[in-house]
Every structure is written in C-alpha cells, then in structure tokens.
C-alpha positions in Angstrom: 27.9 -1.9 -4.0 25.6 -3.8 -1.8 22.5 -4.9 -2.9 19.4 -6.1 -1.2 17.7 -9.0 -2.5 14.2 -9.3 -1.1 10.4 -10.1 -2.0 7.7 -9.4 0.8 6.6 -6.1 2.1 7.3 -7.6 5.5 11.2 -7.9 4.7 11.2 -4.0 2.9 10.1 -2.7 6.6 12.5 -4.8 8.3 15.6 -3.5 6.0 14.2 0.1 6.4 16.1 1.4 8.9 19.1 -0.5 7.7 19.1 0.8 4.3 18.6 4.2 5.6 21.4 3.8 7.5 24.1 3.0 5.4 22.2 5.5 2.8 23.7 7.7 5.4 27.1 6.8 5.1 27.5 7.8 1.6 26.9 4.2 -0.1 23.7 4.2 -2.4 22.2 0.3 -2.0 19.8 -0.9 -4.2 16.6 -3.0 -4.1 16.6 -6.6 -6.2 12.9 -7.5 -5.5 12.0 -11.1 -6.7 7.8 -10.2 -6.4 7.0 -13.1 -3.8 4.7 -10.4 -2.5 3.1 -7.6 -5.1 0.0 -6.2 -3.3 0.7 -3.3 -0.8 4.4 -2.9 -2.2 4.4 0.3 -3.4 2.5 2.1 -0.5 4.9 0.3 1.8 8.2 1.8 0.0 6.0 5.2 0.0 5.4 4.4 3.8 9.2 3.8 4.2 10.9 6.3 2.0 12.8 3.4 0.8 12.8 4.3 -3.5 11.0 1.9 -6.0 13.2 -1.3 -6.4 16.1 -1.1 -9.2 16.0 -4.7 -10.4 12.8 -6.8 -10.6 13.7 -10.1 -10.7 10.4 -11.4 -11.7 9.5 -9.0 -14.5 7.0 -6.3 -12.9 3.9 -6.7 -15.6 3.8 -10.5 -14.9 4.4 -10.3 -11.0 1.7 -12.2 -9.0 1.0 -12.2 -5.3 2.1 -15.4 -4.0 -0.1 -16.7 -2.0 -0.6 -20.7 -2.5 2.2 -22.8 -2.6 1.5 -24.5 -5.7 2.7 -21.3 -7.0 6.1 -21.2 -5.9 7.8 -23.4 -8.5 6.9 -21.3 -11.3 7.9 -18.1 -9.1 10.7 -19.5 -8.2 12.0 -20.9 -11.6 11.3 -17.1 -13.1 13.4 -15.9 -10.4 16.3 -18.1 -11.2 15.9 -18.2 -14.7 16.1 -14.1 -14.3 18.5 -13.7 -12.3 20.7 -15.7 -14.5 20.6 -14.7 -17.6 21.1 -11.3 -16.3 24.0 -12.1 -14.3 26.6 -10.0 -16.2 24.6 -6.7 -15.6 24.4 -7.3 -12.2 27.5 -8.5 -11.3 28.7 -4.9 -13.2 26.2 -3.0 -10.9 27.3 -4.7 -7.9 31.2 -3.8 -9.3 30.1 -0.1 -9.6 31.4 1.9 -6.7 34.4 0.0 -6.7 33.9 -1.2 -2.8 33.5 -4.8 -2.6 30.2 -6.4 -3.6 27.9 -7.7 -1.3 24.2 -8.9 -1.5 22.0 -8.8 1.7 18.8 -11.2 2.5 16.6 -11.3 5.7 14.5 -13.2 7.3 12.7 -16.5 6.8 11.2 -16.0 3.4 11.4 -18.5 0.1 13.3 -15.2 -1.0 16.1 -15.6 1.7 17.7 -19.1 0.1 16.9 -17.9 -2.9 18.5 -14.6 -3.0 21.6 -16.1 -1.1 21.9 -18.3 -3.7 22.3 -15.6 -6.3 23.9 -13.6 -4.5 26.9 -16.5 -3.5 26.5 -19.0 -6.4 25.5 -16.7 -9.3 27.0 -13.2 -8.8 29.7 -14.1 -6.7 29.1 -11.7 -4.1 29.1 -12.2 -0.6 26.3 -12.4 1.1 24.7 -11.2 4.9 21.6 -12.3 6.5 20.1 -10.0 8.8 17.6 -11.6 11.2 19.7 -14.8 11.0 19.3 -18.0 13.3 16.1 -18.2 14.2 15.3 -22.0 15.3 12.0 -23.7 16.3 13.7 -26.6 16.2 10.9 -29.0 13.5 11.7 -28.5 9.9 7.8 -29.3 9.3 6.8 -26.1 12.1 6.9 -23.7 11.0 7.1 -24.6 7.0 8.4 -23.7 5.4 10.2 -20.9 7.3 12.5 -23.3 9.5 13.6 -25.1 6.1 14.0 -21.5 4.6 16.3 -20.5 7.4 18.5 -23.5 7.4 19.3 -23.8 3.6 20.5 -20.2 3.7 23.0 -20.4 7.0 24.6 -23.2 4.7 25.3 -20.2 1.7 25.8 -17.1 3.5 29.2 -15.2 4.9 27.9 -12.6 7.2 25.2 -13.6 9.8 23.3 -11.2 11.8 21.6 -12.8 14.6 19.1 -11.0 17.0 20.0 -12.2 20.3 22.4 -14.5 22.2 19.9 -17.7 21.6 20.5 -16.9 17.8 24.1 -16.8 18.3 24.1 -20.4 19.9 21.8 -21.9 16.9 24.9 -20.4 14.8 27.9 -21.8 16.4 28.6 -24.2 13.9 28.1 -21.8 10.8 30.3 -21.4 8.2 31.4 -17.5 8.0 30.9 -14.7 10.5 28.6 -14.7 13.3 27.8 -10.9 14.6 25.1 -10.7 17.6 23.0 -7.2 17.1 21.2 -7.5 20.4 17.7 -7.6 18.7 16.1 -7.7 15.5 16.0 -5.1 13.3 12.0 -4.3 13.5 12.5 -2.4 16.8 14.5 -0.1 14.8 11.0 -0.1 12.2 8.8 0.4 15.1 10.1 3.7 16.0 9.0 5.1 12.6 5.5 4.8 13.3 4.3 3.4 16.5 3.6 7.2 18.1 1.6 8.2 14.7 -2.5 8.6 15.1 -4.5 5.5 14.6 -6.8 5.8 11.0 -9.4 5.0 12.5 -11.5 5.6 16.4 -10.7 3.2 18.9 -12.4 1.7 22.3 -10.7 3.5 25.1 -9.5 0.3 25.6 -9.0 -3.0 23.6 -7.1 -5.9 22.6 -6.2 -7.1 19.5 -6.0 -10.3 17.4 -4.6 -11.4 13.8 -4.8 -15.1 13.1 -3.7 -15.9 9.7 -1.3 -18.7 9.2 -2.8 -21.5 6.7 -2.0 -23.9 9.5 -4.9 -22.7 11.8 -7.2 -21.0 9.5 -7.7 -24.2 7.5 -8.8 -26.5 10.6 -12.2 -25.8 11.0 -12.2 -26.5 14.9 -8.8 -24.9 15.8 -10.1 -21.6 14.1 -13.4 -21.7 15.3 -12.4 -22.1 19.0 -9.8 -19.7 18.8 -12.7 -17.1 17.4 -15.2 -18.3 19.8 -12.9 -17.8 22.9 -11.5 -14.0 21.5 -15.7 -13.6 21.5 -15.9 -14.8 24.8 -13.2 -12.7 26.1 -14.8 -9.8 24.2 -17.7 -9.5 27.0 -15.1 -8.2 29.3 -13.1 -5.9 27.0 -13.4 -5.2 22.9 -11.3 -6.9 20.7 -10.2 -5.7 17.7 -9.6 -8.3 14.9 -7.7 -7.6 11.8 -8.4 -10.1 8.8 -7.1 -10.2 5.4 -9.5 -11.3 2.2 -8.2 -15.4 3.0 -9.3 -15.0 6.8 -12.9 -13.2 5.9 -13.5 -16.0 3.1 -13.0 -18.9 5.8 -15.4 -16.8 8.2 -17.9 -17.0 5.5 -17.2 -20.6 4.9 -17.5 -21.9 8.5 -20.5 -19.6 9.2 -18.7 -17.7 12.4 -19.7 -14.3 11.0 -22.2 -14.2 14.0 -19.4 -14.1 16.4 -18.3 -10.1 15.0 -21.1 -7.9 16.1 -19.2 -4.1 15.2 -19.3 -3.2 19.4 -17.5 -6.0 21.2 -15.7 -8.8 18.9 -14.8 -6.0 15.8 -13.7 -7.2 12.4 -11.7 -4.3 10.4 -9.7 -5.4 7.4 -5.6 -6.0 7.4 -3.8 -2.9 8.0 -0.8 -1.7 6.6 2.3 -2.8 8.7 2.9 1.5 9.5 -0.6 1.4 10.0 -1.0 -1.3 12.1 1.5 -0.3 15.0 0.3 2.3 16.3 -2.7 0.5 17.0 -1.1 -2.7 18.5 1.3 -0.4 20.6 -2.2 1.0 22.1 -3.5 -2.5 22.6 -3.8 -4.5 26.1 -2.9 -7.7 24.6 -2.1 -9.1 21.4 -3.5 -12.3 20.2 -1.6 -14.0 17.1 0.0 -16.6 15.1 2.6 -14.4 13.5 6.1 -14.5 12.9 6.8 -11.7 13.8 4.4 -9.6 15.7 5.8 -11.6 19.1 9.3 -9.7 18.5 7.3 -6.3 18.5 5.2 -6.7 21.4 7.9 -8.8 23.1 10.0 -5.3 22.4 6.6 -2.9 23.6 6.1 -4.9 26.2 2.4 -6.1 25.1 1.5 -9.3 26.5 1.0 -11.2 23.8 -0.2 -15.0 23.2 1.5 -17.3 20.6 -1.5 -19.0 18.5 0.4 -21.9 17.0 2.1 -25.3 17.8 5.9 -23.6 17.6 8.2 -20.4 17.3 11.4 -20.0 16.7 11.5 -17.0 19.2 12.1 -16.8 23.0 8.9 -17.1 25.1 8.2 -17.6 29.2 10.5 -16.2 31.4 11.3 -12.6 31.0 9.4 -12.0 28.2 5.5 -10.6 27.4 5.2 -14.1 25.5 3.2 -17.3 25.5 3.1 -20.0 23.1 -0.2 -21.4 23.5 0.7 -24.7 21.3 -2.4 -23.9 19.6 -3.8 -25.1 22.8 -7.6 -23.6 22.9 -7.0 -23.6 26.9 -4.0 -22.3 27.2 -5.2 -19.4 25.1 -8.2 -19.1 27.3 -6.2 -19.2 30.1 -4.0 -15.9 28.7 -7.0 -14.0 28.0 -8.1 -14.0 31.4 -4.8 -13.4 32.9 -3.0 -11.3 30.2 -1.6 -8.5 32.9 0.6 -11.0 34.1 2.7 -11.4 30.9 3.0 -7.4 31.1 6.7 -6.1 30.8 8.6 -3.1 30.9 9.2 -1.6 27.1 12.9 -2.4 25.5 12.8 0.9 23.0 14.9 2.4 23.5 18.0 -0.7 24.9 18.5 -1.9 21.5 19.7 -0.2 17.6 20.6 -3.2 15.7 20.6 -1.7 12.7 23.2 0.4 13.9 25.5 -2.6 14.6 24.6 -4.3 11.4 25.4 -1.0 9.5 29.4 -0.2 11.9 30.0 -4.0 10.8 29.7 -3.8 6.9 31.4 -0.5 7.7 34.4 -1.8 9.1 34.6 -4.8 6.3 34.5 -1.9 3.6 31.0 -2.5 2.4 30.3 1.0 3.3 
C-alpha cells in the first residue's frame, strides 16, 4: 500500500498527477493529511479529482489553518501524538494489499520531516520524497523550508529530485537517488492552464503575488516593491493577487492608493487551478513564491524572483531572476521583462511518469 502523507493544498496539486497515475496501475493510495493547511482543501481535491483524505492526522473538527508559527508546536505535537497512538491501524492499512508498504512526502513543508518520520521511525515503512533536493544553500533563507528539506534527506529511502542540480545536492544521501527531469507541477499545469479565466482580463497584463512573511512584514521592502509594480503599471496593467494577510498590511501601511481597479488591479487569491490559466496568459510574473518560478520557468513567463534566495535555478537559460529583494533589480526586470522570455518546456518533461515506472519496478505498484 502506499500512502501519501501530506498537509497543504499546494502539496495535494503537486501529488495529483502522481496519484492519478499509479491509481492507473491498479494500486489504490491513500491520502494521510496532517491539516497544516484546512482552508481551500476540499475545493482543491474537488478541483483535482483526488478523493477526500482517508486518515486525518490532526482530527478534522479541531483542524486549524496554520498560519503563524507560534502554532506549529501544538500542530505538530497533535500530529505526532496521532499518528502514534494509531500506529497499529496504520501499519495494518499500509500491510493491506500485501505489496510492500511505502509512505510518500513532497516538498518543503513542516509536513515533509514530519511525515518521513512516521512513515520511517513509526510505521516502518519506507519512505520517497518527491520534489527532493532543493538547496538555497542558508538554513535561515528560506525558513524554514531549507531546514525542512534537510531533516528529511537524512530519513528518507527513495529521493525524487527534479533536475540534475538536485541530483548533485543529493550525492551524499543515504538511499536512492532517481532524477525525474523536472518537478512534478508541470505535470499539474497541464490540468488547467488551457481552461477559461473566471474572470475578464486586460488584453494584456502582468501579474504579481507577493506573500512571504519575510517581505510583507518590512514596511519599506513591501512598500517599494508595490510602488514600483504601480509604476510599471502606467505602461501595462498589472494584476495583483492578495490573500486576507497581504490586504490587512495594505490597510496597515496605507498603500491602498496605489490599486486604482484600471491599471495596478487588486483581486483576491485564486485557487491554484484557477490561478494558472491566468498566469499562463500573463507577460511577466512578479513573485516571492516557492514555487511559481518552476511554472513559469516551465511556461516560459519571464518571471522576477522577489526575495533574498531560492533554492531553484535562475540566469542562464532560464525565464528567471532573483532580484535579492533588491528594489532595483526588480525595477530593472520590469522594464526589460522580454528579455527573460523562453521557449515553453510542456511538453519535454513527465516526471510523474518516472516517479510512477520507479515504484513500479521496486513493487510498490
């Protein structure tokens, strides 16, 4: 039986199209969701097909959005406390089909050392990491993600690393290193990036999402970011997508003057099926997300980096530039985006496939 142990909605559309896959080779995997993320979950599995999670490892009535870190001990220690003292019903479960048990994690989460954990230490399972060996190289940028990443390459068996950089980071690794030639979201981007926006569009546009706690809490970074997308805005709309945290610090700074509905555009956070069909129809992407630089990196979107480090390839041959949240380097992007255009990689890379012909061959599926 294998198992997936996740907690974000960001992680369920990553592990679509590999679920899906080995769905299609006869072996029925299950969901173990540990709630680090509630809000958006279930319209997310509906957007997926992907069916309502068997196991919640945080019981579902009490499970809270995490969204401050002072509440990950208490998430976390539910979690544990769970996932132990139901460890005989889900060792049985992962015993069912009489294959070999395995329990997969992805990403960069506080669910991916966590759910390695119990998967290696508690259910004695092996356990994969799809999206594995990522590096920025700064265990303090980003945080807690590179941490995250680290402690589970010392647990797992089976690592699944994008690209040959991630290979390299893994060289030392205890267990199996396989290289899937890209992550697993440009197999989730074909679900959805030719569906119709939900809502009119300029004829043309860029877009922006700045989110991350590390910018939106400085008062000057995220103010000059804003005021430079508005500045940019005189020459083409810009279309920026906040969340509830975002529109709370606009209020707070006073920068609401800088959104006028015509040139800079506020709309609220979309849906991650929602969102791509608008970003695939964007000019140029403006972020400080993980992973949005993998999707228009995979588009070919030019796309600027709006934080001090990544983990992922940027320059060279890529759409991609790391700004160092550097207000004019940003400025400098926004006025010369076109140059950072690059042909699209659809359709050079299935990595789910690859993850899927692996576990195949081990007898997982």
């Amino acid at each position: 039986m294998i198992s997936f142990i996740l907690g974000t909605t960001a992680e369920l559309i990553k592990i679509a199209p590999v679920f899906h896959a080995i769905t299609e080779r006869g072996t029925k995997p299950q969901i173990w969701f540990t709630a680090q993320h509630v809000d958006h979950v279930a319209e997310t599995l509906a957007d997926l097909q992907l069916p309502e999670p068997s196991v919640w490892l945080v019981p579902k009535e009490q499970a809270q959005h995490i969204e401050r870190p002072a509440q990950v001990p208490g998430w976390a220690a539910t979690v544990m406390k769970n996932a132990w003292s139901r460890r005989h019903e889900l060792k049985a479960i992962l015993k069912d089909d009489g294959r070999p048990p395995l329990v997969l994690v992805h990403g960069d989460t506080f669910t991916t050392p966590y759910g390695a954990f119990i998967g290696k230490r508690i259910l004695r399972a092996r356990v994969g990491h799809i999206e594995a060996g990522a590096r920025s190289g700064s265990l303090l940028s980003p945080l807690p993600e590179e941490l995250n990443r680290k402690l589970a390459a010392k647990i797992v068996d089976l690592h699944f690393a994008p690209t040959a950089k991630e290979v390299g980071n893994l060289r030392n690794a205890r267990g199996a290193v396989i290289g899937t030639g890209a992550n697993t979201a440009i197999d989730a981007m074909r679900l959805a990036i030719d569906a119709e926006p939900t809502f009119d569009l300029p004829e043309e546009f860029g877009l922006a999402t700045l989110h991350r706690f590390e910018l939106v809490s400085r008062k000057d970074k995220y103010t000059e970011a804003l005021e430079l997308l508005k500045k940019a805005s005189e020459k083409m709309p810009i279309l920026y997508l906040a969340g509830p945290p975002e529109q709370e610090r606009i209020r707070q700074y006073g920068l609401g003057h800088l959104f006028d509905g015509e040139r800079l555009i506020i709309k609220p956070k979309l849906r991650y099926l929602a969102f791509l069909p608008i970003m695939a129809r964007a000019k140029f992407v403006v972020t400080d997300s993980g992973g949005l630089q993998a999707e228009c990196n995979y588009l070919g979107v030019p796309c600027a980096i709006h934080r001090e480090r990544t983990e992922d390839n940027h320059g060279g041959n890529t759409t991609l530039l790391l700004t160092g949240m550097d207000g004019g380097k940003l400025q400098g992007f926004l006025e010369n985006y076109e140059s950072y255009r690059r042909p699209s990689k659809m359709n050079d890379f299935h990595p789910s496939k690859i993850v899927v012909d692996t576990l195949s061959q081990m007898g997982f599926c």
